[in-house]
Every structure is written in C-alpha cells, then in structure tokens.
N, C-alpha and C positions, 0 to 999 in steps of 0.2 A: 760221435757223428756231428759234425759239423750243421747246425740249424739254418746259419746265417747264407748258406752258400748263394740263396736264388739272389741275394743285394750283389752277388759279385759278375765282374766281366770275365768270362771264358775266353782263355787265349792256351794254344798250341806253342810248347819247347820243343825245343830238339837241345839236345847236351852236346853234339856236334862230336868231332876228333880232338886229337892231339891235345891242346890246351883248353878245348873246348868243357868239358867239363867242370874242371876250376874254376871259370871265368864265369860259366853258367851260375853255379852254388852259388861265388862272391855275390855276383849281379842280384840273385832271389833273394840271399840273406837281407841285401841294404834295402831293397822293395820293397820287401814283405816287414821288415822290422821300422821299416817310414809308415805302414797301413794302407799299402798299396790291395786294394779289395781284388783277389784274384781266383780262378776256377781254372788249376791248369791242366791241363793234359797233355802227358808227357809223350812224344814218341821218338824214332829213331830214324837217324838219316845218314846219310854219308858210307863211308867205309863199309860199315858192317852189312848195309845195303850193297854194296855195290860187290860186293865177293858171293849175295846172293843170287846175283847174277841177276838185279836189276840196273841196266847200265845207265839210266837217270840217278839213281843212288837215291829215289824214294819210293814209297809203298804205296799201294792203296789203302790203307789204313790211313797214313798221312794224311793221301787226299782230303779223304771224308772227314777228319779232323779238321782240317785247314778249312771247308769248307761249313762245319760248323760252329768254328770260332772267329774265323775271319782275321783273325788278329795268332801272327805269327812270332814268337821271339827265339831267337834264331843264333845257335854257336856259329862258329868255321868249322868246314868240314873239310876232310882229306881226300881229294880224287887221285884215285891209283893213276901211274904211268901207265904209260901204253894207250895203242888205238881205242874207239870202243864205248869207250865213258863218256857222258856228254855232262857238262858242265848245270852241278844242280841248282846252283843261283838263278843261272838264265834261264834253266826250265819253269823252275818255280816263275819266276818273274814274267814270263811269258805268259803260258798256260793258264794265270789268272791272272793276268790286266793288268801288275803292277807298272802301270808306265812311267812314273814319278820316280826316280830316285834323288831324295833329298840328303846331304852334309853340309851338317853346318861345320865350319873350318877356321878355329880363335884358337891366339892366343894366347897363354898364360904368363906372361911377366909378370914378373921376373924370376918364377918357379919353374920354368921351364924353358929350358935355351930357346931364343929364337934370333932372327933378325928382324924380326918384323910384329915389334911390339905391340901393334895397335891393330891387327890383323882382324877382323870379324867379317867372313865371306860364307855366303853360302849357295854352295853350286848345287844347281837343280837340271839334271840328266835326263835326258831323253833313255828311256829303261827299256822299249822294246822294237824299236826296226834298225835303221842304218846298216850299215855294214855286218851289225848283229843279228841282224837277222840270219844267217850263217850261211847264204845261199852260194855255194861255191864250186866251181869246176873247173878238169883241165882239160881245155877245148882241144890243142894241138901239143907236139912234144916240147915245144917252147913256151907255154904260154896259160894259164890259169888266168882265171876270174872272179873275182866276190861282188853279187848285185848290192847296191847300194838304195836300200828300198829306202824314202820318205815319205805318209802320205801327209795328207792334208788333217782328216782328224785326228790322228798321231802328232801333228803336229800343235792345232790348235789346240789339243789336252795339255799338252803340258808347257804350251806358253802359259794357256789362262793359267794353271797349276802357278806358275812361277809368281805371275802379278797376283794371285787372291792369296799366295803365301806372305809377297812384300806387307799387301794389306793387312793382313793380320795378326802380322808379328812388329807393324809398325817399322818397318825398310821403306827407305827413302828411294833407292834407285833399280831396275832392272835393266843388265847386260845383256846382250845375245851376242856370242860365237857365234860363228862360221866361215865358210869359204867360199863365198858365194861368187869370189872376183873369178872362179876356177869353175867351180862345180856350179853353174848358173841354173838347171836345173832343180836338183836336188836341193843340195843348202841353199838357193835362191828362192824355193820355196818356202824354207822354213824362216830365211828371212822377212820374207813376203807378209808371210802372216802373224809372224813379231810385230812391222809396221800397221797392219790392221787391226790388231787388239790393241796393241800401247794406247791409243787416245781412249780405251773407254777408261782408264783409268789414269785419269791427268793428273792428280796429285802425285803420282810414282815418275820419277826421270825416267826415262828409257833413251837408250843409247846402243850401236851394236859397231861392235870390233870386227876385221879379219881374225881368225883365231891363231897365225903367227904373233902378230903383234899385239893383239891383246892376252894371249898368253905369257910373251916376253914382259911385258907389261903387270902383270896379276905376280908374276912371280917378283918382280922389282919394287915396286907402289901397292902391294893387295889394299892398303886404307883407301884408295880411289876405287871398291868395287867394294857392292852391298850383295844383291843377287845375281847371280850369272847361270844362264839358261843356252843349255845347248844340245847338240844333237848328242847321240847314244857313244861313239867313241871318241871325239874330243870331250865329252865329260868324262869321260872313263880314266882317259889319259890325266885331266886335267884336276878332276878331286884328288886323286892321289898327290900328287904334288904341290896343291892345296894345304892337302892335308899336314906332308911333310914340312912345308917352309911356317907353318905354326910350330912349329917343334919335334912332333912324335906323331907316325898315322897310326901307333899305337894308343892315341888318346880320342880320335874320330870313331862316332857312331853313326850309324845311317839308316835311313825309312827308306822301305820301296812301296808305295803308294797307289793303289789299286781302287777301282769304285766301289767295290766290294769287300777285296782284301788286303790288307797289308801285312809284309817283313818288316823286324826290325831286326839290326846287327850292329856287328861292328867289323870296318872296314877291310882289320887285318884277317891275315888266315890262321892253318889250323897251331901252327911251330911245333909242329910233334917231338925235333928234336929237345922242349922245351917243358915237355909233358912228366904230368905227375911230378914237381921238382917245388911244387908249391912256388914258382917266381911269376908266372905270368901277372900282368897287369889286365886288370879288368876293365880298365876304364871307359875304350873303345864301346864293350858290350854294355855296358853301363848307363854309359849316355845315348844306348841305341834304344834301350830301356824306357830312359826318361821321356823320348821322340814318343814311345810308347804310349807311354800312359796321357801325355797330352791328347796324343791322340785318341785313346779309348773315355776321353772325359774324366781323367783324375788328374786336373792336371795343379790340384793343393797338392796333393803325392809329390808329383814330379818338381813341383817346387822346395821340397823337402829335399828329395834327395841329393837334385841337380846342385841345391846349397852348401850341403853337408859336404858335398862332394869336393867343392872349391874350398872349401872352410880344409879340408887335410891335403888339400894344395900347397893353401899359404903355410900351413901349419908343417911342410916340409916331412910328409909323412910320406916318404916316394918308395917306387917299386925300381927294383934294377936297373930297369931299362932309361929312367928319366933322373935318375938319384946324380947328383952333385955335390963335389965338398963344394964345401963354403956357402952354400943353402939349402940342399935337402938337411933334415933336421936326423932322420931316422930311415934308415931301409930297410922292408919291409918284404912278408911274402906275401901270397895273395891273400890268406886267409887274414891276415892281421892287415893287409890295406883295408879288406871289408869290413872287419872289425872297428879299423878309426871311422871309418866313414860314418859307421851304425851310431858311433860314440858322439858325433857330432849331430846329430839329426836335430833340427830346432834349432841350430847355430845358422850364423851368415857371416859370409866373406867381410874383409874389411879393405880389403888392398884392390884385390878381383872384382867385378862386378858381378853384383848381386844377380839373379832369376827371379821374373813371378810368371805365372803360368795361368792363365784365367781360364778358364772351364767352359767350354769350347766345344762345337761341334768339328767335325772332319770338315775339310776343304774340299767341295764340292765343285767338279766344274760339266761344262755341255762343250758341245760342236755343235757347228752350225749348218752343218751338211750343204755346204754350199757348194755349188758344181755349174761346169763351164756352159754357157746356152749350147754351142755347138763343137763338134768335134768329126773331123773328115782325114779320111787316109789319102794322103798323096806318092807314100815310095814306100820302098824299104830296105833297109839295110842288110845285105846276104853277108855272115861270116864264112870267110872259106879258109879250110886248111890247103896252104900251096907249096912247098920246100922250094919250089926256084923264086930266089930274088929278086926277079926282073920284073919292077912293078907293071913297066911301059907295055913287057909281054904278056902282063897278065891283063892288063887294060884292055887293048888292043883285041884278044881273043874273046874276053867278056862283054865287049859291044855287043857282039853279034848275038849276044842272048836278049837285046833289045826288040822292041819293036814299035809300031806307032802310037803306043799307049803309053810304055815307060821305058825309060833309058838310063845307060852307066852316066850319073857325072861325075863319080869323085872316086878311088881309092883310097884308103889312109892304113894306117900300117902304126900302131900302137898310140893310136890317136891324131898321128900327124898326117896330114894328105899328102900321098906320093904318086897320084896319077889324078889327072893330068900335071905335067909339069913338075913331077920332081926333082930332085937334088938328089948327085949323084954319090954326094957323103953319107947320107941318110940308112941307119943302119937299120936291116927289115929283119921281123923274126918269118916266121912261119903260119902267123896269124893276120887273116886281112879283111877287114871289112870293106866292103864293096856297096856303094850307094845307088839306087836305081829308084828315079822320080816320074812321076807324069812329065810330059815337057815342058809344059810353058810351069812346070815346079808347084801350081798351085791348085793345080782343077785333081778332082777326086779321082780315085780310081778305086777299083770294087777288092775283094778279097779273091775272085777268081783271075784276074790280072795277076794277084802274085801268086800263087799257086803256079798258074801255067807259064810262068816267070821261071820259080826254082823249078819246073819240069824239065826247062830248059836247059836252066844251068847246072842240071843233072844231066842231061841227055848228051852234054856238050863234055862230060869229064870229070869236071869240078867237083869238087868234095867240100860241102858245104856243113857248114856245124850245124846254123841258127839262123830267124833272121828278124828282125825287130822293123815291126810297123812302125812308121814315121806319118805323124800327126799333124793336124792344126786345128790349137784349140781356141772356139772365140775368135776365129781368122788367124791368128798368130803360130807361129813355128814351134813345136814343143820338144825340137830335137837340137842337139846341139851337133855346129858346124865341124869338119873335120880342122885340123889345127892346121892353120898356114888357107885356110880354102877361102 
C-alpha cells in the first residue's frame, strides 16, 4: 500500500483506441520514472463505449472521475462510422468549460525535417462556440445552415487566456485571426474585444490579421508570430497546419483549458491501422503530458521530461515516422523511444533549446460582464421557403403583408439583395430572406407587430421557416445589410 499517495495530484486516463494504449504506457513510463507525483484513475472511453450504445462514447463513471480529479490525460480515441456518434473531444470540451485549447507548434532542427527552422508558435483556440457549436439545419430542398454563435464572454475568456499565457511564459507578441472585413458581426466582435483587452497589457505587441492572409503568412514567415488567438474553427483549421510546417503533428501535444477542468493530449488520432505494432510515436501524448504537469504545479517534473525528451532528439533516437538517413541515429519502437527517454532524464539538450518550467499556478482569467445600455427591436427578417425565382414576384406580393407599422424593404437570396432592384443574372435558390422594418427604419416596434406580421404572411400562402429580430444596440444597427443593399 502505497502511504505517500495523499502528497500526490489525482488525474483521470483514458488508454484511448488504436495506438492509444502504447502511447499511454510510453507517456506514464517517462513521468512516472522523472517522479512525476501522481494518483491515477484509470477509466474507459471511446470505442468500447460507443458499441455500449453510448453515442457520446463516455460513461458516467468518467464524468464523476473527471470531476473529481479535474485534470484529464487523454489517448485518441476511435469514433465508429456512421450517423449517431457525436464527437467525444467536443463533448468533453463543452460539457466542462474547456474553452482554451492551447499548441504549442516548434521546431526541431535540424532532427527533424522542416522548412521552417526557427518556427516557435503557439495557437490559442477558441474550444467552445463558433460554428462548433453544431447548430445546424436544412431549412428548404436547396439550402442548409450552421449558426455561427460568438459571444462576448466567450470571447473575452480566451483573449485574456491568450495575453496572461504570453505573460507568463515570457511571449513578446499576441495575434488575433479573423474575418471581420466579411463577418462584421461575429468575428467583429471578437475583434472588438481583442482591441479592448490588448492595452491592459502593454508590454505584449498585439496586432490582428485577416485570417486569409495571415494564414498565408504563418505558413511562409511562422518566426514573425509568437501567440495567435483565434476563434474555434480557423484555429482548428489552423494548429494543424501549424503543427505540420514544424515537421510532424505527430510531435504536437495540446491542453484544453477549463476554470475548473482540464484535457490533455495529443493532437493526432487513434491509427488503429498502426495498433499493437509497437511503432507509434509517443511524442505528441508526451508533451501533452508535460502541458500537464505544468499545469497541475510540478512543473521541476515537466522540466525533466520535456529535456530528456529533446536530449534523444538530438541524440537521433527516432520513431518511424520522423527517422532519416543521414541523422536519425537509431529507429526505434515505441517502447524503446520511452526507454531512451527514461535513460536520459537529468540530461539537456545541447543543439535544441533547453525548458525550465517554474512552479506555477494555473492561468486564471474573468469577464467583465459588460452589456449594451439599450437594446430596441426595429424589424425582422422572415425566412421563406418559395420554388419560383421570381424575386420581383415574390416582392411585389410580400408588400401587402405590410402595414403602417412595418414594411418589405429588401429581399436577399443567399445573402445578396435581389428586391428591390435586382439583377437579372443573379442565380436564386429556393431560400429567401425577406426584410420587414418600422418605416422611418429606426423607431421600435413591439413583439406583437411581428407576430401579427407572420400572421399574415401565413394567411397570405407563404411558407415561412424562421424569422430573426433585428436590433439596435446602443443606437447602433446590430444586423448586418443584405449584400449589394
């Protein structure tokens, strides 16, 4: 019996699929043989869950694990094909607040191909709304939609996340992605409050790209970028490729960052065709390890490992997937990369740059619950399903659902305005949004105005899907214009 356990930190495994198990073992052997102080409890996720016909692919058991250790470390798991199955990553990450997904993305010259030798980026994702939020429908036979939620404290979390990480890992600059020239809304939001927070922290540059071009950009110069901060699917998109132009995203680990709980992993999945073969490389889960233990305050451990780790870098002690004549020295399966690793512990790089990891509390951030003085309804937008193409026709008969209180002034037809005044090239599906405002466009109107609105344009034929209140917040217009209007 173990005496020592109450000195240790409780953290929840999962051994994951496919290659998952291997990689788990490697990762514990080099932790636990550095004197990483731990209390694990072990459970099951993925696969074998999901054929129990839980289609999250975790337990309640898990739960109450996850919620009594707070601290997650986490294989790849296998989601079966087919409808049905909802992605366990996003659950987890949802379900408990992880909103932080952290990668750091270096790398390793000259052990490790790259073009982009001096590479050191780390992209900090937005982990829970956007487009991920999964909100999704098919309004008409033509035509589906995914809401593209941002909010405000969603937002503010994990800018400040971004800037008290530069802080205290000693980063010079913070980036924000987006698309704000397009989606003035949305990502103009989250621009918004990029520019509000960057001055309280003036020693950090802060700067923010289009995320065309600063994408094209990060993949050609990544040395011109330290932290990059952005919303839930241009980081998604954009770590992995990251990760790639360092070398291998078989070498990236990652934190999802939670006020309460955190994931850690590694970035790749499960390569079940790759399983029990003893080849996978652990490295990914390894250094999602290390993120770990920084974070749970061991973070002398994680400066052991993270070194050792580099130390059979240089020392060309490579796994399949990274091995090279003429510098890997030795190729190796997984159990014998954990093995050099364990053999180096106490060692430092000499080529690589070294880690120290100082002993640390978690990154803690607030919102400032800050909200608009006023907020007034002026129209609202009716979607209608219509098969005939004739915007002018459809215009035309839609006035008459007007009256002295609100009126048609715009049609648009997949975001473009085609009534009044369309083009007669203009190719329409079967999906139309239909604009209908107070008249002079800025005096309020009640919620029984639009009510007895779509009464009408019920009563009138129309087959309407939806219809979205249009606002002014602070005086200001909080909807965006139809394209061409």
């Amino acid at each position: 019996m173990n005496t020592n356990i109450a000195t240790k930190t409780k953290i929840t495994v999962a051994k994951g699929d496919g290659i998952g198990p291997e990689i788990m073992q490697a990762t514990l052997d080099i932790i636990l043989a550095a004197g990483a102080q731990l209390d694990i409890e072990d459970v099951e996720i993925g696969e074998k869950v999901y054929e129990k016909g839980l289609s999250a692919g975790i337990s309640q058991e898990t739960w109450d694990s996850l919620r009594r250790t707070k601290v997650f470390l986490k294989a790849p798991i296998t989601t079966p094909q087919g409808g049905g199955f909802k992605s366990l990553n996003v659950t987890v990450r949802k379900t408990l607040g992880m909103y932080a997904n952290v990668r750091p993305c270096v790398s390793y010259h000259p052990f490790v191909s790259t073009k982009h030798p001096v590479m050191d980026v780390v992209i900090i994702r937005e982990n829970e709304e956007d487009l991920y939020a999964g909100i999704e429908h098919q309004q008409t036979h033509e035509v589906t939609q995914c809401l593209k939620l941002i909010s405000r404290p969603g937002t503010e979390k994990i800018i400040r996340y971004a800037f008290e990480y530069a802080k205290k890992y000693n980063r010079k600059k913070v980036t924000c992605f987006t698309k704000d020239n397009i989606m003035k809304l949305t990502d103009g939001l989250f621009h918004k409050v990029f520019d509000e927070i960057a001055p309280e922290y003036p020693e950090i540059e802060a700067e923010h790209w289009i995320i065309d071009i600063g994408a094209a950009k990060m993949a050609d110069t990544p040395e011109n970028f330290d932290v990059i901060v952005m919303p839930n699917l241009y980081g998604d998109v954009l770590s992995d490729v990251a990760a790639q132009i360092t070398g291998s995203v078989g070498l990236a680990g990652s934190a999802n960052i939670g006020q309460e709980i955190s994931m850690f992993e590694a970035i790749h999945g499960s390569a079940p065709r790759r399983a029990g073969q003893n080849m996978a490389n652990p490295s990914g889960l390894l250094l999602g390890a290390v993120m770990m233990l920084v974070h749970i305050g061991q973070g002398d451990i994680a400066t052991k490992v993270h070194n050792a780790w580099l130390k059979t870098m240089e020392d060309g002690v490579h796994t399949y997937d990274i091995f090279r004549e003429g510098v890997s020295k030795e190729k190796v399966g997984t159990k014998e990369f954990a093995q050099a690793v364990i053999e180096r512990i106490g060692q430092e790089p000499t080529t690589l740059k070294k880690v120290t990891y100082e002993k640390s509390e978690p990154i803690a951030v607030k919102t400032s619950g800050k909200k608009a003085d006023s907020r007034k309804l002026v129209g609202t937008d009716v979607f209608l399903y219509c098969e005939d193409r004739d915007a002018n026709k459809l215009g035309d008969s839609l006035k008459a659902c007007g009256n002295d209180d609100i009126e048609l002034i715009m049609i648009s037809n997949r975001g473009l305005t085609v009534y009044p005044n369309g083009q007669p090239e203009t190719f329409c599906t079967d999906h139309w949004r239909c604009r209908f405002m107070a008249k002079d466009q800025k005096s309020e109107v009640s919620q029984d105005t639009i009510v007895a609105l779509l009464d009408r344009v019920n009563k009138a034929g129309f087959d309407f899907i939806k219809s979205e209140g249009l606002y002014y917040f602070d005086e200001k217009p909080a909807f965006s214009l139809g394209q061409g209007q």
